[in-house]
matplotlib code that plots the C-alpha trace (Angstrom):
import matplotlib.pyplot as plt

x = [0.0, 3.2, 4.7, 1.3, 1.2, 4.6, 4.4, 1.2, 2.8, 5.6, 4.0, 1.0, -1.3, -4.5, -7.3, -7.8, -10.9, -13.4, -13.2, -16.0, -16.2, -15.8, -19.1, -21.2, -21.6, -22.2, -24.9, -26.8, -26.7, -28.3, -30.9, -31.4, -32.0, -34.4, -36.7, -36.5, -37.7, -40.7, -41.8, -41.6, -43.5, -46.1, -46.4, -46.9, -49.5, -51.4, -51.8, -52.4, -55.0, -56.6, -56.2, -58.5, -60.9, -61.6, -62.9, -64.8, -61.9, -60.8, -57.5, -56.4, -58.4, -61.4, -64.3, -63.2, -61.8, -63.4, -60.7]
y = [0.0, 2.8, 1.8, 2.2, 6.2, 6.7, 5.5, 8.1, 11.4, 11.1, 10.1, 12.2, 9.6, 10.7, 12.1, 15.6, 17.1, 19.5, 22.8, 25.1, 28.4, 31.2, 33.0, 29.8, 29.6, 33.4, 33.1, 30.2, 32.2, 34.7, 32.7, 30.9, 34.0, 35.1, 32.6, 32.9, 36.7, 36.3, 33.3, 35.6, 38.3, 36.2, 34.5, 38.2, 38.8, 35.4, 36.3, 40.1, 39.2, 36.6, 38.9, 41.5, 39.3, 38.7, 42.6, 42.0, 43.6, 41.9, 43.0, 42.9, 41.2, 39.7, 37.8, 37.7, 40.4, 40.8, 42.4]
z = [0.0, 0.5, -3.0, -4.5, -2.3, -3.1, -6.8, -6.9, -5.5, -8.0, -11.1, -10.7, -11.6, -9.9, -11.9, -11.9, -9.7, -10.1, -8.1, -8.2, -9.2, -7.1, -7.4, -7.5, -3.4, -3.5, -6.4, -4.2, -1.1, -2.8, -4.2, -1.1, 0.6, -1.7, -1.9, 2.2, 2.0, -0.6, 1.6, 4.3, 2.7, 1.8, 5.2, 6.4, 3.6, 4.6, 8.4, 7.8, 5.0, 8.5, 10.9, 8.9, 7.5, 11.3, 11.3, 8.0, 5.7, 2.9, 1.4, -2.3, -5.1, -4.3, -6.3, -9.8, -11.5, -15.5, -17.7]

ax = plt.figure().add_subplot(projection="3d")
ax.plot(x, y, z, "-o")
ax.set_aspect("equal")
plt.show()
């Protein structure tokens, strides 16, 4: 098992690997985050939208809307 190591660090005989690119991990953050906030905003939407229909509100469209 040492010859075969040994035999590998000077022949370079191990496959090249793939490294990612550098803004890839920032790109996904962002996205991540995101999709975090709109859910967010929505959740917020969804209760406040609840909370108001409790008073007999309604908030944005409601029924249909003809064009």
């Amino acid at each position: 098992m040492m010859r075969a190591a040994s035999r590998n660090d000077r022949g370079g005989a191990l496959p090249p690997v793939h490294v990612k690119d550098a803004p890839q991990p920032e790109l996904r953050m962002l996205l991540t985050h995101r999709k975090l906030l709109q859910s967010k905003a929505i959740a917020i939407e969804n209760d406040l939208r609840g909370t108001l229909r409790n008073f007999g509100l309604k908030v944005g469209m409601v029924g249909k809307v003809e064009v």
